[in-house]
C-alpha positions as CSV (number, residue, x, y, z in Angstrom):
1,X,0.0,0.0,0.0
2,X,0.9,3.1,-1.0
3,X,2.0,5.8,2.0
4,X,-0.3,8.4,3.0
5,X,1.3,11.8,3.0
6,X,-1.0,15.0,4.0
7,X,-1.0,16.5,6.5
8,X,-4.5,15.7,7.8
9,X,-4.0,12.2,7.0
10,X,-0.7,11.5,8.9
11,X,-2.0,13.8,11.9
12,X,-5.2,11.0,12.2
13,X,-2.5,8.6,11.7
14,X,-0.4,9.2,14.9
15,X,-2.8,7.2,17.0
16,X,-2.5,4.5,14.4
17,X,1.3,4.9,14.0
18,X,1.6,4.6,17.9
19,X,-0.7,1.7,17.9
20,X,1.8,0.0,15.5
21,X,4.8,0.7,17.5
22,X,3.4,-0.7,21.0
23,X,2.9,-3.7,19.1
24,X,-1.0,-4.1,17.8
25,X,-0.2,-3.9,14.0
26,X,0.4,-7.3,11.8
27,X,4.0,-8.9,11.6
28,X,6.4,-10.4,9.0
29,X,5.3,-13.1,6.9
30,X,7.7,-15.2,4.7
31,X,10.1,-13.7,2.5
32,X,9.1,-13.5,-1.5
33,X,12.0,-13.0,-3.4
34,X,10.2,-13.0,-6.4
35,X,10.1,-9.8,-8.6
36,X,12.5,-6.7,-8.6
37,X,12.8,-4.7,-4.7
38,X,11.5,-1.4,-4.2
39,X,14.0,1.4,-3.2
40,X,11.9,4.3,-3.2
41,X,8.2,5.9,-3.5
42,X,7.8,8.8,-5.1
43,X,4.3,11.6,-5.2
44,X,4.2,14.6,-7.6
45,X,8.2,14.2,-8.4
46,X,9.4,14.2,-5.0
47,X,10.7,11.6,-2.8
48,X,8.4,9.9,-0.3
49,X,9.7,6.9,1.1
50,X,13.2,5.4,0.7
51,X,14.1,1.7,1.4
52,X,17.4,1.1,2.5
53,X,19.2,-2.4,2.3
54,X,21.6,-4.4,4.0
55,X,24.5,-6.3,1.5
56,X,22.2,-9.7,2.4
57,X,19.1,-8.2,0.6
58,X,17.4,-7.5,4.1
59,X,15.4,-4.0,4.8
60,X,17.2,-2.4,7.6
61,X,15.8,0.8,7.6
62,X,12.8,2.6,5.6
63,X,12.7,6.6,5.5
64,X,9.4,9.2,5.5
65,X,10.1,12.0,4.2
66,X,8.3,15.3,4.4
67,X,6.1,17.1,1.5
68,X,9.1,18.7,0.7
69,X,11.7,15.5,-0.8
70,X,14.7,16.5,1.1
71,X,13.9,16.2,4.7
72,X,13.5,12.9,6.5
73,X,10.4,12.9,8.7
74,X,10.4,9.4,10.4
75,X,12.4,6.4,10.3
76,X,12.0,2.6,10.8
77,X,15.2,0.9,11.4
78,X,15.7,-2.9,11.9
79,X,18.3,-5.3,13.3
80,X,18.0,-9.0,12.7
81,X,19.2,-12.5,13.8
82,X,19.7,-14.9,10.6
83,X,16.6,-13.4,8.4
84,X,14.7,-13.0,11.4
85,X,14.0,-9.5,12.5
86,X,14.4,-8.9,16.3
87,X,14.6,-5.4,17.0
88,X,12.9,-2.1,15.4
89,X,13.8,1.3,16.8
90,X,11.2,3.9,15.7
91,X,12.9,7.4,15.3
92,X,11.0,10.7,14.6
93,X,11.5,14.5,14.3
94,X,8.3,14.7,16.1
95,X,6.9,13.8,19.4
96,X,3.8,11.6,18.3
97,X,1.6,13.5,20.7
98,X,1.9,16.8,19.2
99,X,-2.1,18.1,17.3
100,X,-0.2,20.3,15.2
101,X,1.7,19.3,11.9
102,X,4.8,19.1,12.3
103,X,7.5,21.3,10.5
104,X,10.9,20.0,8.3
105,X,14.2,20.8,9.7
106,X,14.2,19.0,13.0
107,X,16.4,16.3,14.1
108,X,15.4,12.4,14.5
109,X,15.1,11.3,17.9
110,X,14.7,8.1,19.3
111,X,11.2,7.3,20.6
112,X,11.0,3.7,21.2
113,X,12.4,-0.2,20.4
114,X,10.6,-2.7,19.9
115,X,11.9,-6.1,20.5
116,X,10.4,-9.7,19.0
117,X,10.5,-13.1,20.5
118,X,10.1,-16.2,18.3
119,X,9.3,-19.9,19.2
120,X,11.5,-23.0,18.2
121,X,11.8,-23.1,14.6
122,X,9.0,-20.5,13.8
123,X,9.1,-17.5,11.8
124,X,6.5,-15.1,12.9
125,X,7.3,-13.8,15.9
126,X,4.9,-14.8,19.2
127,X,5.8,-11.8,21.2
128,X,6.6,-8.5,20.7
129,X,8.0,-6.2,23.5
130,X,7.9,-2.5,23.3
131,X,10.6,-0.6,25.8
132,X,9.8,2.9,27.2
133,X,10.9,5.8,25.0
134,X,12.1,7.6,28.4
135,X,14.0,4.3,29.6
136,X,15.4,2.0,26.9
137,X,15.6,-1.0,29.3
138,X,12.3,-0.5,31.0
139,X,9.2,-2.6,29.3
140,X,6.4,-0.2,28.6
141,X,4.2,-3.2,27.0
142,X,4.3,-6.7,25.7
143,X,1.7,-8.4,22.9
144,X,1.1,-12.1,22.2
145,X,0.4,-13.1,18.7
146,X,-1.8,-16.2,17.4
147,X,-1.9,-17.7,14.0
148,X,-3.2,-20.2,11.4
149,X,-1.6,-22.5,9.7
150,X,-0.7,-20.5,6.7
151,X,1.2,-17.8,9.3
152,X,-1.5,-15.0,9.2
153,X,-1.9,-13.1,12.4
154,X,-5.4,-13.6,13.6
155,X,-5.2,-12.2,17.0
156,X,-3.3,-10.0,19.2
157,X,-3.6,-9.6,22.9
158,X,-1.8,-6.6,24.7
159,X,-0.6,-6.7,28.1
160,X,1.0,-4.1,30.6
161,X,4.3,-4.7,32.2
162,X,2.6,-6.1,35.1
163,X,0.5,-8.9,32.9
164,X,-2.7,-6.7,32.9
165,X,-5.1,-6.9,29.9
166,X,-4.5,-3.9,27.8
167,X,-6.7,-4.6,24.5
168,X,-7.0,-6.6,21.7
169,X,-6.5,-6.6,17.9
170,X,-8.6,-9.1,15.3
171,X,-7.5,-9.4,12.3
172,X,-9.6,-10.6,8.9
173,X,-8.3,-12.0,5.8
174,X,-9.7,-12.5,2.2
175,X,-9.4,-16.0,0.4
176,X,-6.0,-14.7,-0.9
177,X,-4.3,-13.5,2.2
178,X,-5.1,-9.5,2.2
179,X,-5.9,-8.2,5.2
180,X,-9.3,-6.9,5.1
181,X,-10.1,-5.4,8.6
182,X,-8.4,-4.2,11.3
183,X,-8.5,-1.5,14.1
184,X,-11.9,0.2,12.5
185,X,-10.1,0.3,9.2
186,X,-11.5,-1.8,5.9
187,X,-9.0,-2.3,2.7
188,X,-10.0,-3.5,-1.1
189,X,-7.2,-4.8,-3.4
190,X,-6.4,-5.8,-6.9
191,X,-5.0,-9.2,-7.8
192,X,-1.4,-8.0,-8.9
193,X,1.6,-8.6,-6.7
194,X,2.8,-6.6,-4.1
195,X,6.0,-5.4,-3.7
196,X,5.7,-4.1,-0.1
197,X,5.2,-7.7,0.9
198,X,8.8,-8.2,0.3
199,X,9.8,-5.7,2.8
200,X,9.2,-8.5,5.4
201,X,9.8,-6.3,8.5
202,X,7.1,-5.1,11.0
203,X,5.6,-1.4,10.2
204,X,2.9,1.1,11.4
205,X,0.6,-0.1,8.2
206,X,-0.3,-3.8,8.8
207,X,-2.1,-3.8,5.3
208,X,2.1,-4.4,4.2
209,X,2.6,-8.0,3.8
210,X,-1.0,-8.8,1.8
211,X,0.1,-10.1,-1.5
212,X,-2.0,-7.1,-3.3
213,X,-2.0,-3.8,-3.8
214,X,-4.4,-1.8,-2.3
215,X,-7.4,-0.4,-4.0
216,X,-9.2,1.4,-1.6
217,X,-8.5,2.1,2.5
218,X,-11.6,3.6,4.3
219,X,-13.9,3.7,7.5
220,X,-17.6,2.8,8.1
221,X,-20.0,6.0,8.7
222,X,-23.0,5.2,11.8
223,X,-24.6,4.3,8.7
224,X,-22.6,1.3,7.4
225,X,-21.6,3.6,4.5
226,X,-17.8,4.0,3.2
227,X,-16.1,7.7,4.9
228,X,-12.9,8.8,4.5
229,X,-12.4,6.7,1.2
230,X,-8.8,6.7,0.1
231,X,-8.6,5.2,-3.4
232,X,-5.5,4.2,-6.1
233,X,-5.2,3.7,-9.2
234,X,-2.3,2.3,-10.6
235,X,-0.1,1.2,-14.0
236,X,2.0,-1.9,-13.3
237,X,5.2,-2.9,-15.0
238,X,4.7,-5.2,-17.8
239,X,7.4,-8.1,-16.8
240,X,7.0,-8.2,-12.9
241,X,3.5,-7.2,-12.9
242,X,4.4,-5.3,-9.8
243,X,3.0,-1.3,-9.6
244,X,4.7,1.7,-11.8
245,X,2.9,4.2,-11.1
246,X,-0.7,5.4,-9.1
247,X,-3.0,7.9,-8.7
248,X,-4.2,8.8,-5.5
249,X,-8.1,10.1,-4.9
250,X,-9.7,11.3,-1.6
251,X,-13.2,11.0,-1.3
252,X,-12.7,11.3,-4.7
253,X,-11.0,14.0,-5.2
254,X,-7.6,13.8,-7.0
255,X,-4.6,14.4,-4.8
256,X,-1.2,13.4,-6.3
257,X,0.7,11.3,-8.9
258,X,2.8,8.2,-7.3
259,X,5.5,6.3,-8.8
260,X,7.3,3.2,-7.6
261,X,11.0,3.1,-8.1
262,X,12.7,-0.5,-8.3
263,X,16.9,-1.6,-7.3
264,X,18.2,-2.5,-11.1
């Protein structure tokens, strides 16, 4: 899925984003190696979101940028075990409680890490532990994940330090794997490949590691009707079948040209 990148959008998103980061989003499924990797995510000429690589082929950091292409807004940043990832630090130029949007120029800043547990030979991780952004080694929550058999996350369950109840996150899936609900939020996709889904690593949007691109990301009204409709439309490269370009509508109103950019 494409990023968001207005300012209204990303301000609704910091309860999502932080929702991510303490540990309710979705998680890594298998590698596909399949098809070219994305390096960067462009909208209306200007860079969006970089991808970053280590020399194994492995995402260890991905970069937001501002509106502006030059300044770096938010990182992701990943250290792994093998091809397992077991720690994400999440680094911003912006505390994530601020109502205001937030300005370029700013230096990152730690906020939190995230660290993920796996069980004997299995490759989703079972529990993910979020440390304090004021105390590095102090545990500030901790989620347990469940699966099916095909490694999609079906349920989360958040705990305080202390083993208290905290919340928990369902997750539904169409026939193919795409996530269709989660945390109030409803997705539509086309049948081309992904090439997000390669990423493998843990992030903010847990619509990531479906096999297709999204179509459409909106919210219910009281009503049952679609609100806050975010739609794309996009041209796909003829050999990997993966997307080359998009357009992005709000509530059906045009808002910017996108264009994938792919490693040689």
């Amino acid at each position: 899925m494409v990023e968001r990148n207005f300012p209204m959008k990303k301000i609704y998103f910091f309860i999502a984003i932080t929702c991510w980061l303490m540990g309710c989003g979705n998680n890594p499924s298998p590698l596909n190696n399949v098809g070219p990797k994305i390096s960067e995510i462009r909208e209306n000429g200007k860079l969006q979101m970089a991808f970053l690589y280590n020399k194994q082929g492995y995402v260890t950091e991905i970069q937001k940028y501002y509106s502006d292409g030059r300044n770096v807004w938010e990182s992701w940043r990943y250290e792994y075990e093998g091809s397992r990832v077991v720690k994400q630090e999440y680094w911003s130029s912006h505390p994530l409680h601020l109502s205001t949007f937030p300005a370029p120029g700013k230096p990152l800043a730690l906020q939190w890490a995230t660290k993920y547990e796996y069980a004997s030979n299995q490759p989703y991780p079972s529990k993910v532990i979020t440390y304090s952004m004021n105390n590095p080694k102090e545990v500030s929550s901790y989620q347990l994940n469940s699966y099916d058999n095909s490694g999609r996350l079906l349920k989360s369950e958040r705990f305080t330090p202390d083993g208290q109840t905290n919340g928990v996150s369902v997750y539904e899936y169409d026939q193919r794997g795409n996530l269709l609900f989660w945390g109030g939020s409803y997705w539509e996709y086309d049948t081309k490949p992904s090439p997000l889904r390669k990423l493998n690593v843990p992030y903010w949007n847990p619509s990531w590691p479906s096999p297709n691109n999204v179509t459409a990301n909106f919210s219910l009204d009281a009503s049952g009707n679609k609100a806050n409709v975010w739609r794309y439309e996009y041209t796909y490269d003829a050999v990997s079948g993966f997307p080359a370009t998009y357009k992005l509508y709000v509530d059906n109103k045009f808002m910017a040209d996108g264009e994938y950019v792919y490693e040689p």
